[in-house]
ZABA-593090 format. One record per residue (C-alpha): residue number from 1; x, y, z. Coordinates in steps of 0.05 Angstrom, whole numbers, plus 5000, padded with zeros to 4 digits. Last residue first. Layout:
// residues N
> NUM;X;Y;Z .
...
END
This chain:
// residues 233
> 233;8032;0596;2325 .
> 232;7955;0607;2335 .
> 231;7937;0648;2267 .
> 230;7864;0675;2258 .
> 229;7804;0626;2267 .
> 228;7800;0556;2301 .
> 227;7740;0517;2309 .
> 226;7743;0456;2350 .
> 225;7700;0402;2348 .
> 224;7626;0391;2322 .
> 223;7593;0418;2390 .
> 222;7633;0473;2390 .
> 221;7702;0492;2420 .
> 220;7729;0559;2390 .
> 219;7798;0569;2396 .
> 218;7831;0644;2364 .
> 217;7886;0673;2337 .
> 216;7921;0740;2340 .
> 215;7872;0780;2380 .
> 214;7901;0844;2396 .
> 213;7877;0891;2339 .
> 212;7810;0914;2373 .
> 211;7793;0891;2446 .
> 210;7732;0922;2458 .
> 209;7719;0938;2529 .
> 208;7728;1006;2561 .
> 207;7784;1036;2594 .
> 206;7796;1089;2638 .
> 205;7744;1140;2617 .
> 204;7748;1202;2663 .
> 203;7756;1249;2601 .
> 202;7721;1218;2547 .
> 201;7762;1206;2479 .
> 200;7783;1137;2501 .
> 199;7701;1133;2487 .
> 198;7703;1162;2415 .
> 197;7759;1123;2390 .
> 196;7730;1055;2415 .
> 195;7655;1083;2382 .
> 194;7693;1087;2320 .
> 193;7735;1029;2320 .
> 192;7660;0980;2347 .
> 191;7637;0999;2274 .
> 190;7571;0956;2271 .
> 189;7553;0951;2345 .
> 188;7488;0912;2355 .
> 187;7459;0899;2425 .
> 186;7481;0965;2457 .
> 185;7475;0947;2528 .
> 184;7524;0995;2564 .
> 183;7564;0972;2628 .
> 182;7590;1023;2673 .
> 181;7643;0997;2709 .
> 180;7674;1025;2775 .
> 179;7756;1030;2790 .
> 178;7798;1006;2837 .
> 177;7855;0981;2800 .
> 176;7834;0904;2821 .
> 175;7753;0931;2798 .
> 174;7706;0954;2842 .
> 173;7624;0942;2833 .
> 172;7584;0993;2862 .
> 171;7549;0968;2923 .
> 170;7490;0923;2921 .
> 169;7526;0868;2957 .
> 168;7535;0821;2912 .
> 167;7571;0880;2874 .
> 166;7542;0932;2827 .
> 165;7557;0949;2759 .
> 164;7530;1022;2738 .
> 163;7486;1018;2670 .
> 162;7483;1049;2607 .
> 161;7414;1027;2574 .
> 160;7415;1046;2503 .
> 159;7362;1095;2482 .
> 158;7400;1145;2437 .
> 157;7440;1090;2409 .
> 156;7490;1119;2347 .
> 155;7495;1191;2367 .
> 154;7467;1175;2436 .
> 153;7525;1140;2459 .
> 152;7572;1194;2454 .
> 151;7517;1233;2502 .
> 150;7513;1171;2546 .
> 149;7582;1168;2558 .
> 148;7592;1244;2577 .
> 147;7528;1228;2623 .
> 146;7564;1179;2660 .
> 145;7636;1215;2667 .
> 144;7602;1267;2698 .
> 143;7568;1234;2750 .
> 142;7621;1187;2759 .
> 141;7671;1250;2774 .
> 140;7720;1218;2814 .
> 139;7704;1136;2814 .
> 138;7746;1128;2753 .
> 137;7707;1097;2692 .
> 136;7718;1019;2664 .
> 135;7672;1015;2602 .
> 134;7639;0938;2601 .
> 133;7598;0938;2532 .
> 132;7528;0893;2545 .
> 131;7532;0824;2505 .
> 130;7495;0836;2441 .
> 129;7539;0883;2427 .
> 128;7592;0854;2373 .
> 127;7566;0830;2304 .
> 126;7565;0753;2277 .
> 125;7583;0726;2333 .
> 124;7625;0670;2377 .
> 123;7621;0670;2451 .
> 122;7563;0612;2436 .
> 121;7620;0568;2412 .
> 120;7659;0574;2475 .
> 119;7716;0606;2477 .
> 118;7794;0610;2476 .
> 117;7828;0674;2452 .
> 116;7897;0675;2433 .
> 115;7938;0744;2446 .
> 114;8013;0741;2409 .
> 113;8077;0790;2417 .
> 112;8044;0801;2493 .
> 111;8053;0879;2520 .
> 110;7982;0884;2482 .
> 109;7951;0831;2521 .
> 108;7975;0855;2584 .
> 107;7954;0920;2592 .
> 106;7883;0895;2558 .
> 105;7876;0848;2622 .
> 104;7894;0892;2664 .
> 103;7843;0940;2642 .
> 102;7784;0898;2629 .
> 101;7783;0852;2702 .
> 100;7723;0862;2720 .
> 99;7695;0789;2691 .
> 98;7650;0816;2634 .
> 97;7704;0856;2625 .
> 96;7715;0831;2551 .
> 95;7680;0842;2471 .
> 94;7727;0823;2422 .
> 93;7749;0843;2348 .
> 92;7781;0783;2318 .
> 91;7754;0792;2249 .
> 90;7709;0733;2251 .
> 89;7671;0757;2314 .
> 88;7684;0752;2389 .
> 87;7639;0762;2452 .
> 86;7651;0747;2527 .
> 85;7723;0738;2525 .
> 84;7776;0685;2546 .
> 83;7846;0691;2568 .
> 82;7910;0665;2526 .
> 81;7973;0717;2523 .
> 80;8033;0692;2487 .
> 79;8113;0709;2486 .
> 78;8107;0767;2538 .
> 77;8146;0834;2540 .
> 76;8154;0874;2604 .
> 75;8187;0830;2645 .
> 74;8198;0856;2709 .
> 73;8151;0914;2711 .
> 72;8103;0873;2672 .
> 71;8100;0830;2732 .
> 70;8126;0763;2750 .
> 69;8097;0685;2766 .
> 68;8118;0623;2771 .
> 67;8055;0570;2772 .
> 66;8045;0529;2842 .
> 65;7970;0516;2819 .
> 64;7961;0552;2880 .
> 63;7995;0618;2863 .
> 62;7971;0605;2793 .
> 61;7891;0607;2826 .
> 60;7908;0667;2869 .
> 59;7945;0701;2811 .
> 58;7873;0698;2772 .
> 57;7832;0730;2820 .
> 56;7872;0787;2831 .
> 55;7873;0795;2762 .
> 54;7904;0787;2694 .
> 53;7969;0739;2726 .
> 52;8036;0750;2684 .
> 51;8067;0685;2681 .
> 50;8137;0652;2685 .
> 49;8151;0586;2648 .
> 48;8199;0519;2663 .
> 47;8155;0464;2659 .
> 46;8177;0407;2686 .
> 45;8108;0359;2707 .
> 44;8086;0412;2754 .
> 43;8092;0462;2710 .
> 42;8055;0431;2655 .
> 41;7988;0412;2710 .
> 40;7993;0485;2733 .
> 39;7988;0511;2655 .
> 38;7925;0462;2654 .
> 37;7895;0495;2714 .
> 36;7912;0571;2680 .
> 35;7882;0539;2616 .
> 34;7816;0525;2650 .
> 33;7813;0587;2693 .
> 32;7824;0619;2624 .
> 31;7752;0593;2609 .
> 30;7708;0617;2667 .
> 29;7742;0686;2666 .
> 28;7818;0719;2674 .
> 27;7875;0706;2620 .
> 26;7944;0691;2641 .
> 25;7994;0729;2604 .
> 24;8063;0679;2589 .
> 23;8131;0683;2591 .
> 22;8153;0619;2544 .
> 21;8220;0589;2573 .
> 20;8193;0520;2560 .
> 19;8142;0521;2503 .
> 18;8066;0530;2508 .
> 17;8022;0528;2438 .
> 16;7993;0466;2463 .
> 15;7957;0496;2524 .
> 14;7917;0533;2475 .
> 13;7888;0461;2447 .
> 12;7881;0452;2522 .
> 11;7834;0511;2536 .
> 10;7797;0502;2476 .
> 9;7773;0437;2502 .
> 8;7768;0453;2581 .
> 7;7721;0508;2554 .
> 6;7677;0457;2522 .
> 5;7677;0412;2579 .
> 4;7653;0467;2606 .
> 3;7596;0483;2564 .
> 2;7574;0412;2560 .
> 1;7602;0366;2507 .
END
């Protein structure tokens, strides 16, 4: 299989997890646009579900799969949340935002009683970091913010890149909330709780991207067949 025939695969073994009446989170990225076209496909053959979009991005493509959708204001607790992420390891502990869409995303997973990950095989790792950290930072302050970041980061990595995220075209990258991204290439991050505790700790820090303690289960498509870790059902 290539790599997204690979994400159509885990994106359908999620897809069987979906009952009628389920209120669902719909993940953002390569792969959840998968399962959000498959969802489209169940709803149009009698489906009954609403969903909880994780981006602009991502309502668009429900909107025009013809998917029902609500907000967290209206129903505030989901059955099952499946989105993608850019790293994972065999504990669960993710790395996402490599998409922009970080804080919404993490809103919803943890308002979901169960968060399954779908991924390619070469999203899967021994240790988190070698894909760069998104941290989500308010625009006020960036200055500040930035080299708060970097001194926390210097404990551990004093000479890891930390990076502003810039559009297509060359402007600061803005997320749906409208907020900027600083991403920070780490490579190896051996206690990704402690460095999660120390950036919510930094004032003008909005979010950053390790998803710790969310991740109930998890589909891994590979080119032996699935792989599935944690607990799906």
């Amino acid at each position: 299989m290539n790599a997204e025939e690979m994400k159509r695969a885990a994106a359908a073994r999620a897809a069987e997890l979906v009952r009628d009446g389920m209120r669902l989170g719909l993940g953002t990225g390569s792969t959840a646009r998968h399962f959000v076209a498959i969802v489209g496909e169940k709803v149009r053959a009698g489906l009954k579900v609403v969903c909880v979009p994780t981006s602009e991005a991502t309502r668009l493509q429900a909107e025009a799969e013809g998917i029902p959708l609500t907000t967290l204001d209206e129903t505030p607790a989901l059955d099952l949340t499946v989105d993608g992420a850019d790293e994972l390891d065999d504990s669960l502990r993710l790395i996402k935002g490599g998409g922009g869409a970080l804080l919404r995303e993490k809103i919803v997973a943890a308002a979901s009683r169960r968060m399954v990950v779908i991924a390619d095989g070469s999203k899967h790792v021994d240790v988190l970091g070698r894909f760069p950290l998104p941290i989500e930072v308010n625009p006020f302050g960036l200055r500040a913010t930035q080299e708060a970041i970097v001194q926390v980061l210097a404990r551990r990595w004093p000479s890891a890149p930390l990076t502003l995220r810039r559009g297509t075209d060359g402007n600061p990258y803005v997320t749906d909330g409208g907020h900027f991204i600083l991403d920070a290439a780490l490579q190896r991050i051996d206690e990704p709780e402690a460095l999660a505790n120390d950036l919510v700790a930094i004032p003008g820090v909005v979010e950053h991207g390790l998803f710790l303690g969310l991740a109930s289960g998890a589909v891994i498509a590979t080119d032996g067949g699935l792989v599935e870790l944690g607990q799906l059902g």
